[in-house]
C-alpha distance (Angstrom), angle and dihedral (degrees) to the residues before:
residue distance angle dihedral
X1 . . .
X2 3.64 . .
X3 3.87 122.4 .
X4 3.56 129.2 -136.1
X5 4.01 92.6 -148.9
X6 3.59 129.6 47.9
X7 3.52 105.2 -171.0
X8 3.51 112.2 92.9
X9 4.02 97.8 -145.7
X10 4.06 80.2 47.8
X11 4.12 88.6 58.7
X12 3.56 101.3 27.8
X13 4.16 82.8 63.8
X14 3.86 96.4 45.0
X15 3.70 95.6 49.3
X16 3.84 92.4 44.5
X17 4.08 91.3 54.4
X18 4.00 87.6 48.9
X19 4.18 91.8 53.7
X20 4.03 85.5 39.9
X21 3.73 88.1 52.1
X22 3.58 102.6 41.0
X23 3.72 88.7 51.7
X24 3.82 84.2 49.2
X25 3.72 96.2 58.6
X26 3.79 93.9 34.5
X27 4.13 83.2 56.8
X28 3.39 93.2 53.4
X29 3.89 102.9 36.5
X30 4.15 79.1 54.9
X31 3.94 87.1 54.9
X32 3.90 93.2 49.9
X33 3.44 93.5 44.1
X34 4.13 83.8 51.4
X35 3.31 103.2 43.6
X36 4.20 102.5 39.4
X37 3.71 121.5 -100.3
X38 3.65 88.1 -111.1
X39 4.09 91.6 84.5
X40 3.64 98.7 20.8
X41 4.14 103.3 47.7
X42 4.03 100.4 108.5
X43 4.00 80.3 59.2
X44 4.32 85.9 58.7
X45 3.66 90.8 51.8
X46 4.16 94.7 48.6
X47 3.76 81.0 38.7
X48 3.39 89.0 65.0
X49 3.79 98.8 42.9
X50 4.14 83.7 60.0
X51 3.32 92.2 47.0
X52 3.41 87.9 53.0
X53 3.95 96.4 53.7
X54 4.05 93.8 40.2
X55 3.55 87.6 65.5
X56 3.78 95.4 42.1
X57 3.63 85.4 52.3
X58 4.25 94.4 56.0
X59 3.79 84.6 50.3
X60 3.66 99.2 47.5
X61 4.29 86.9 40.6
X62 3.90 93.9 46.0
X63 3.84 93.6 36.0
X64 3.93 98.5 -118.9
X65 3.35 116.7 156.1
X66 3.48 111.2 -43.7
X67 3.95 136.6 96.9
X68 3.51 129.2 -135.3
X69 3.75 91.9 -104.5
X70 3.57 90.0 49.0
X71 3.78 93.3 58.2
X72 4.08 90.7 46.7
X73 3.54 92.4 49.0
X74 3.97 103.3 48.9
X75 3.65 104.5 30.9
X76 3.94 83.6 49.5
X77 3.53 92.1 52.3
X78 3.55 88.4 47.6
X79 3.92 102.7 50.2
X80 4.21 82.6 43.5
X81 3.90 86.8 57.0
X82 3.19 93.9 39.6
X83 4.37 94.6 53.6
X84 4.10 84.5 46.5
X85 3.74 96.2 53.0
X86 4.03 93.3 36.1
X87 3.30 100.9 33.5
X88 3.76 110.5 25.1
X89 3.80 118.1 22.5
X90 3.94 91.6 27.6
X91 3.58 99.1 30.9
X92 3.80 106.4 168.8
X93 3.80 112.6 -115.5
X94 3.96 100.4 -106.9
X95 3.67 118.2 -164.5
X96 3.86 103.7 -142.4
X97 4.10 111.5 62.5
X98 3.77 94.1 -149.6
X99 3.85 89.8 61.9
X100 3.74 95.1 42.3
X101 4.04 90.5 51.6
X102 3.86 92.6 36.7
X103 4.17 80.9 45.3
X104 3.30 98.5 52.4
X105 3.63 102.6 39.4
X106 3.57 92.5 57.6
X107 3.98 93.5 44.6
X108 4.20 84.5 60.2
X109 3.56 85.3 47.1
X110 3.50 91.7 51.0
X111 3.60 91.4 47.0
X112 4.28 89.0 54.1
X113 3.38 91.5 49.4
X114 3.51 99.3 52.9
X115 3.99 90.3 41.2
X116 4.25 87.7 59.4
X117 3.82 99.7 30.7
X118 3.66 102.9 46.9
X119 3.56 107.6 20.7
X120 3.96 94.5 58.1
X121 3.73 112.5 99.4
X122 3.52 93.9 -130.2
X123 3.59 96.5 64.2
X124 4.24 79.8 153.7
X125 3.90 87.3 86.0
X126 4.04 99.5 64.0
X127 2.99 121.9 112.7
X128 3.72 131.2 -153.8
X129 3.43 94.5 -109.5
X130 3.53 84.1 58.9
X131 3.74 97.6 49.9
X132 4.24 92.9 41.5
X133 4.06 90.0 59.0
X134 4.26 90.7 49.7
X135 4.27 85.9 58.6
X136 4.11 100.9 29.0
X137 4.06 83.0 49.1
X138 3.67 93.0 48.8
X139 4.24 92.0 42.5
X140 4.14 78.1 53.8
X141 3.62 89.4 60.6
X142 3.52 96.1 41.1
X143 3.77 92.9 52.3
X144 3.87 91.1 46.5
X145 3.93 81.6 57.7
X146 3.86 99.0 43.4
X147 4.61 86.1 47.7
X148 3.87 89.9 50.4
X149 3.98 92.5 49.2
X150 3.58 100.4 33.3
X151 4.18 83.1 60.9
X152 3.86 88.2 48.3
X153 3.43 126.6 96.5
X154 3.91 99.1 -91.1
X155 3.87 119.8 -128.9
X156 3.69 150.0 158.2
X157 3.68 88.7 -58.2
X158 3.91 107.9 44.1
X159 3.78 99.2 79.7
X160 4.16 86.6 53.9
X161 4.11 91.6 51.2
X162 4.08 99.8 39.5
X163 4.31 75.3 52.6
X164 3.75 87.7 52.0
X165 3.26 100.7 43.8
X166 3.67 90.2 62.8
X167 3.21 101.9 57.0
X168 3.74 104.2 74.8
X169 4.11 99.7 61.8
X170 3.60 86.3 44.9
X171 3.58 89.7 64.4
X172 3.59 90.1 48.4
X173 3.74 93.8 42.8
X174 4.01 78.3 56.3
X175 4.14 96.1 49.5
X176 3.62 88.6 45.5
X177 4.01 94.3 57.2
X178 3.78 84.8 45.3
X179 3.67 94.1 51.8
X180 3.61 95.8 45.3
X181 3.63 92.4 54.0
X182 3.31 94.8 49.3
X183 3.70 94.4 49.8
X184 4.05 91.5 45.8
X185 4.36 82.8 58.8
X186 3.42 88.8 47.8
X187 3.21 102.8 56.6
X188 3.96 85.2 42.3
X189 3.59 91.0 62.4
X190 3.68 92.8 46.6
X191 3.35 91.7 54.4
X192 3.67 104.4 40.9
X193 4.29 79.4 52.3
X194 3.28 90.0 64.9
């Protein structure tokens, strides 16, 4: 099989996000199963919007079939369904209002962000500044998430949801070492033009 990425920092990275996010999902999918899809459906639909972007991932990694563009425009429109349903439409009932607000303002941030960096078609011109801020904002959120619960009452269902929330910036984390590698061939080939 034929690798997108060379480096083996680059790879060693890539594959560890997939086995992190495959345990994720599994985790999760275990918890639904557990605690009846009655109470735990929203988490089946965002499952399969992760699902979705794992697999994108082992196609854009292994080079099968899909084009840089491609892989920019579905996994974005993935992790921007994904921050509606989660964040937005089924926004989890938090129990401290500063974290919801501070939550939910950074999820439409998120959402912006994602909308002008990764839906331009000259996705060439980020930087990885640009890239960086898209995951650290989304580990933000996460964390905000992951305070709120962890001073909750826990239950049957908190080990299931701190999983969940963690799945999100490691998909970013994962687009961003894509991206980056991309961008460091680019400029390669720009350079070696020249």
């Amino acid at each position: 099989m034929e690798l997108r990425f060379r480096e083996k920092g680059r790879i060693f990275d890539i594959l560890i996000t997939v086995v992190s996010l495959v345990v994720s999902v599994g985790t999760v999918i275990y918890g639904m199963v557990h605690l009846g899809l009655s109470e735990t459906w929203p988490e089946l639909v965002l499952n399969l919007f992760y699902i979705a972007c794992i697999v994108m991932i082992l196609m854009y990694f292994f080079n099968r079939g899909i084009t840089t563009m491609q892989f920019n425009y579905w996994c974005s429109v993935c992790v921007g369904a994904t921050i509606v349903l989660r964040d937005i439409v089924f926004a989890p009932p938090l129990a401290i209002f500063p974290v919801k607000i501070g939550a939910s303002a950074l999820s439409l941030l998120l959402l912006l962000m994602l909308t002008f960096f990764y839906s331009r078609r000259e996705w060439e011109t980020y930087s990885k500044r640009n890239l960086w801020m898209i995951c650290i904002i989304d580990m933000v959120i996460a964390a905000l998430y992951h305070l709120d619960i962890y001073l909750e009452p826990v239950n049957d269902y908190t080990d299931y949801l701190i999983t969940e929330i963690w799945i999100r910036p490691t998909i970013t984390y994962a687009l961003v070492a894509c991206f980056v590698s991309e961008k460091k061939a680019l400029n390669q080939a720009k350079s070696n033009a020249r």
